[in-house]
N, C-alpha and C positions, 0 to 999 in steps of 0.2 A: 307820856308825861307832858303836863304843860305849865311850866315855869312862870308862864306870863303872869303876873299879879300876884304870885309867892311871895315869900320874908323869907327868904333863905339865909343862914349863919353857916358860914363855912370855917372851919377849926383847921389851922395849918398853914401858912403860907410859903410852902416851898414850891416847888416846880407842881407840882400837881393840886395844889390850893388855888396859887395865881390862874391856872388852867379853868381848873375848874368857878372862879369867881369871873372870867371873863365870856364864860359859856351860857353859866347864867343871866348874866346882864344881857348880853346879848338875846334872850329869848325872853326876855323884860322882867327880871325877876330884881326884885330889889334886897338888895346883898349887903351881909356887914361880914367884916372877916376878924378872926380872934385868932393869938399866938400868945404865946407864953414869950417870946421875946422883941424888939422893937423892930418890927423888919422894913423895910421901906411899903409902900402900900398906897394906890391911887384911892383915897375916901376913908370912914373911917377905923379906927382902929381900936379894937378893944385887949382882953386881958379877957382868959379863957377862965369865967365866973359862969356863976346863976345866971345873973342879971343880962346875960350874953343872949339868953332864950326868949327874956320877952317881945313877945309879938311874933314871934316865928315860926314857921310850920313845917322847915324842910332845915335839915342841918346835915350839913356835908364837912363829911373824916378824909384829910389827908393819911396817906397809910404810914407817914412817922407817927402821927397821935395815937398810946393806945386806947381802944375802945375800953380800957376798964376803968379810963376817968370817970371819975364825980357826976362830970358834967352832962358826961352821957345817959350814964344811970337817970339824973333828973329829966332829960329829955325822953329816954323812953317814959318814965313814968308820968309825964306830961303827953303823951300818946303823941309826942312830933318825929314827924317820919324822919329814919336818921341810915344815912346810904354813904359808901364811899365814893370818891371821886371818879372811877372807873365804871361802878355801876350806875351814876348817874349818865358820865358820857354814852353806857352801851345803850343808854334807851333810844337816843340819839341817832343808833345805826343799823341799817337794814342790811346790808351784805350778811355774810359770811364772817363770823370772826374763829380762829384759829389760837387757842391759850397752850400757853408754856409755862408752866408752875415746876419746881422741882430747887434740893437747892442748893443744886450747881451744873453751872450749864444752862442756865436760861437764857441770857443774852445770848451767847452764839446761836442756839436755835433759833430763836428771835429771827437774829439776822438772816442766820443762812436761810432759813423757810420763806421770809420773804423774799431773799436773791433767789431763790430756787422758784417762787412764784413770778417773779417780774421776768426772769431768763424765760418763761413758758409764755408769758405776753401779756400777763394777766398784769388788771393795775391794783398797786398794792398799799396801804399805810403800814408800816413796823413801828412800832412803840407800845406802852403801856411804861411799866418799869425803867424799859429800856430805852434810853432816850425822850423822844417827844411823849408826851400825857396824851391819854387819850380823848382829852378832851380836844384837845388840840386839833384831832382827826376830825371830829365834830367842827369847830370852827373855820378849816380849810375849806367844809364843804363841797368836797368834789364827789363825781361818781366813781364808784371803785367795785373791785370786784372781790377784794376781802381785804380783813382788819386783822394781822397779826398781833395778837398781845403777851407779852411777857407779864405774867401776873406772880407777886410774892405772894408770902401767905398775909403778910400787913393787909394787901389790898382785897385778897379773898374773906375774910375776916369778917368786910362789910360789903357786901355782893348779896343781894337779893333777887334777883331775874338774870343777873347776865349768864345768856347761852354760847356756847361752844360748841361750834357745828363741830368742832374737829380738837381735840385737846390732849395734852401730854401732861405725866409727872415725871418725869426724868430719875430723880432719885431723893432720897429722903434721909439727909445723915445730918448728927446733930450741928444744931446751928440755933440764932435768935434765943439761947437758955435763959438770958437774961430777960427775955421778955412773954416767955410761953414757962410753964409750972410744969410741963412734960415732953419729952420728946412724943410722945403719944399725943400730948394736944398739940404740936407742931404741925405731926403728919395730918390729923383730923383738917387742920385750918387748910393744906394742902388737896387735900381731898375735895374740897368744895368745887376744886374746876368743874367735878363734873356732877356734881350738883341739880345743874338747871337741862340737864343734855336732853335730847326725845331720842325718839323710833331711829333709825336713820343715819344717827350723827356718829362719831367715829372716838373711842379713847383709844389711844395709842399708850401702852404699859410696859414699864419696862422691867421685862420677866426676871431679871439678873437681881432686882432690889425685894426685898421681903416685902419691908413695908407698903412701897408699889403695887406689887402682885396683891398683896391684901385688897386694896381702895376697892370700894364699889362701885359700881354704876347703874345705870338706872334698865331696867329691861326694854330690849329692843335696839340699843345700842349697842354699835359692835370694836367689840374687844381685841385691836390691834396688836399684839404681843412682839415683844422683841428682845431680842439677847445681844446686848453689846461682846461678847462674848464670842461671838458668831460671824460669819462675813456678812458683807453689807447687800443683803439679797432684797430684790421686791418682790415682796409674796404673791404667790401664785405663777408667778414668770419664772424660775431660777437662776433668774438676770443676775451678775454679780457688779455691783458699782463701787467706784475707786473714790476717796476724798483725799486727794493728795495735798490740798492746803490745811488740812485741819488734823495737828501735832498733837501723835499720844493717842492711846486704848480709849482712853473716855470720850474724845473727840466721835468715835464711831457710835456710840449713845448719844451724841450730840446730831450727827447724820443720820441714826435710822430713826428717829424721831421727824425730823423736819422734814425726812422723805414723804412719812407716812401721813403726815397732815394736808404737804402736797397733793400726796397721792388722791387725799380727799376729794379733794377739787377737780382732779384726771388730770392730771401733769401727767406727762408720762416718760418714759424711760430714757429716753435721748434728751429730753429737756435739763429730767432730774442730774443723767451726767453733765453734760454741759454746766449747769450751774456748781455743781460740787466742783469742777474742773476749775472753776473761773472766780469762785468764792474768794476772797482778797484777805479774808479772818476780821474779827474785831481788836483792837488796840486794847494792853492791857492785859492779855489772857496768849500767854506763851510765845508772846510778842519778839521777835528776833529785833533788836537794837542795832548790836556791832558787832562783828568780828574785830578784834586785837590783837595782834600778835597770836594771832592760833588761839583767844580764848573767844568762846561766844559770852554774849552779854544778854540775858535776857529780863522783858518787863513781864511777869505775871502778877505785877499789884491788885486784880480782882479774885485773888485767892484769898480771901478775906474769911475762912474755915479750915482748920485741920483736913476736912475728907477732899477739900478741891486741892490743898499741898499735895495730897498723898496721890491724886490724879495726874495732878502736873512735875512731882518727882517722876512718877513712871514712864515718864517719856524718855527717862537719860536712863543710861546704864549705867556710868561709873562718873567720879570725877567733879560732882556737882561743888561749888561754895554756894549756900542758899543763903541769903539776906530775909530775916525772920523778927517779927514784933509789931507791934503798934497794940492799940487797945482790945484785949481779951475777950471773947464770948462763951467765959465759962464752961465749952467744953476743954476736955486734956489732949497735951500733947503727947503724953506715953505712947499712942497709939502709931505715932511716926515710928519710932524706934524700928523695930524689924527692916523694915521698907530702906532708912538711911543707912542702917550698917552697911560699911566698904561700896554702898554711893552717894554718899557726901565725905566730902574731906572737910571741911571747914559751914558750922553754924556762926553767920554772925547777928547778934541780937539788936533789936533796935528798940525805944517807945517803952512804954509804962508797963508789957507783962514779959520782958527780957529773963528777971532775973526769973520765973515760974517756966518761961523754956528752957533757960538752963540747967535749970534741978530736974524738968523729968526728960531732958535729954541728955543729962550729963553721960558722960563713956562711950556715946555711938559716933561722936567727932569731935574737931577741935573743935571749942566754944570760943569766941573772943567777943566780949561785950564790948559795943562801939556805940550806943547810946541815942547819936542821928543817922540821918541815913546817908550824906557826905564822908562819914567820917567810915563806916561801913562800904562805901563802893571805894574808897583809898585804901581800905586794908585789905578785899576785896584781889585788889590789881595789885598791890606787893605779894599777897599770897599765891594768885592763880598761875598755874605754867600753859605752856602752847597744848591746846587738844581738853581742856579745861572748861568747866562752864559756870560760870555767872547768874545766878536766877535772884533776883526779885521772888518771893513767893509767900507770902511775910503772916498767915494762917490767921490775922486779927483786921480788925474795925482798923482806918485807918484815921480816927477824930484827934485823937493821942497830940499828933503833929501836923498834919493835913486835913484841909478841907474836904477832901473824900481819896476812894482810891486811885481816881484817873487822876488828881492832883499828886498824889504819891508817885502813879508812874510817869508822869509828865517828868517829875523833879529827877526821879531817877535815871529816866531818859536823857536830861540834857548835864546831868553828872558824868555818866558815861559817855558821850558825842565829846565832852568835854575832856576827857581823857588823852594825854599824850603816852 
């Protein structure tokens, strides 16, 4: 692709619009950006119409916009090529790149794969979703030796060529209902990682999930299979490796993936332990805060669905207060029920779908609706006793109250630090 002398209109200006509007320019492409609200913006700024398309021939989707605007419809039917932000960066890169779709549990993977690639020597970019845009990786311009990307389904959605030498789903439980018309066209939008794959390249499946086990892939590429279920083996070797920073049963679905994309590349078996040994975790996801008085305090604010709570309760056995609410994504909480009876003792509700937690969890704990999240880690620390645990784990969107979820755990975090 060669941007030089395009009209490009880019739709979105958040972290991966900005990205993408500076990637362009930079490879001489003359750019106008469009948002539905007033964002700050170096040039000019329009309002996501018709009239946004004239003169354009390239139009690029941040992955909050959905594709089944207006605006899009009139661009395809104006025959202008229309890509997201990620497949426009992939045209960009010649390495190796490494996708992690699934939806829960992407970012760790993210991470840990590229720590498990940089710990083997290998030089690495990690982002896409997670973190830096991948345009970004593009404008640093360095040589590398592969591109980790954490892809949602928003951003697979509009992916046309991007290939993944080495790609995972992790798992497929419902999420985004308010924006996909099926859990069926959820996992489809999932399934496109491996899409663009050839002869050679590697999908890593995880055998434990239906709808995983279903995905297709493309013939000649080879079908990695795994059982979080199972100890943490590399195939063919009956090597057995330890992930002693990464808390809880799902965490090993989070390692035999990142192993196995590694493994792509030849990392090999002393590298992969070393890196899982040395892996530090990411912030936000079963995050250890404080110990107080014998209670732990923990930030899991990026369980932002029902099936990532129901991963990250599994890590405790008994004794949980879980801090639960912000804004809903239309699936139900009924589903917890089993899992909390006699380990949780105390739900407390926070944010705009409290009282819909408390009706289909009523009877399996105490409920105490506390409304902010201050007013929840105070009630929190009068209720819990020594040997007790504290969890952030709040199963919704965090827009409700906060800017996102790491602002969620941010606040939560310096609640608790704040605690006498």
């Amino acid at each position: 692709m060669k941007p030089s002398g395009r009209h490009a209109l880019v739709v979105g200006l958040g972290k991966s619009g900005d990205a993408a509007v500076r990637l362009l320019r930079s490879r001489g492409a003359q750019v106008v950006a469009a948002d539905d609200k007033d964002l700050p913006f170096e040039g000019e700024l329009r309002r996501v119409v018709p009239e946004s398309l004239r003169g354009m021939d390239l139009v690029v989707v941040s992955p909050g916009v959905p594709l089944s605007l207006p605006i899009f419809a009139e661009a395809r039917s104006r025959q202008i090529e229309l890509i997201g932000e990620v497949e426009l960066a992939s045209r960009f890169i010649s390495e190796p790149v490494l996708g992690i779709t699934g939806t829960n549990g992407k970012s760790t993977t993210t991470a840990l794969c590229g720590h498990l690639l940089s710990t083997a020597g290998l030089r690495v970019f990690a982002g896409g979703n997670l973190g830096d845009a991948l345009s970004n990786r593009v404008l640093a311009g360095h040589r590398l030796d592969a591109t980790v990307c954490e892809l949602s389904s928003y951003q697979l959605e509009s992916i046309v060529s991007l290939r993944c030498a080495a790609a995972t789903a992790l798992n497929v439980t419902p999420d985004h209902l308010d924006r996909y018309p099926s859990l069926d066209a959820y996992a489809a939008a999932k399934q496109r990682i491996f899409e663009n794959q050839r002869s050679g390249d590697t999908a890593a499946i995880n055998q434990a999930d239906p709808r995983v086990r279903a995905m297709k892939t493309n013939p000649g590429v080879r079908r990695q299979v795994f059982d979080p279920r199972e100890p943490l083996r590399i195939e063919g070797t009956g090597l057995l490796l330890r992930a002693p920073t990464l808390r809880g049963s799902h965490n090993r679905e989070n390692a035999f993936a990142a192993c196995l994309l590694a493994r792509h590349l030849g990392v090999g078996f002393d590298a992969l332990q070393k890196g899982l040994d040395t892996y530090p975790g990411l912030p936000h996801r079963l995050e250890p805060v404080r110990l107080l008085d014998g209670v732990e305090w923990i930030n899991d604010s990026k369980a932002t669905n029902v099936d990532s709570v129901e991963k990250s309760l599994s890590a405790f056995e008994a004794n949980v207060h879980i801090i639960m609410g912000g804004r809903g994504k239309g699936a139900p909480y009924a589903p917890l029920r089993e899992l909390m009876r006699g380990r949780v003792k105390t739900i407390l509700t926070i944010g705009e779908d409290a009282a819909a937690i408390a009706a289909e969890l009523e009877g399996v704990a105490d409920i105490e609706a506390c409304g902010v999240l201050a007013t929840a880690v105070f009630r929190a620390r009068t209720r819990a006793r020594r040997g007790d645990v504290v969890l952030l784990s709040p199963a919704c969107a965090s827009y409700d109250q906060f800017r996102n979820f790491e602002d969620r755990g941010d606040q939560f975090k310096a609640l608790v630090r704040g605690l006498a």
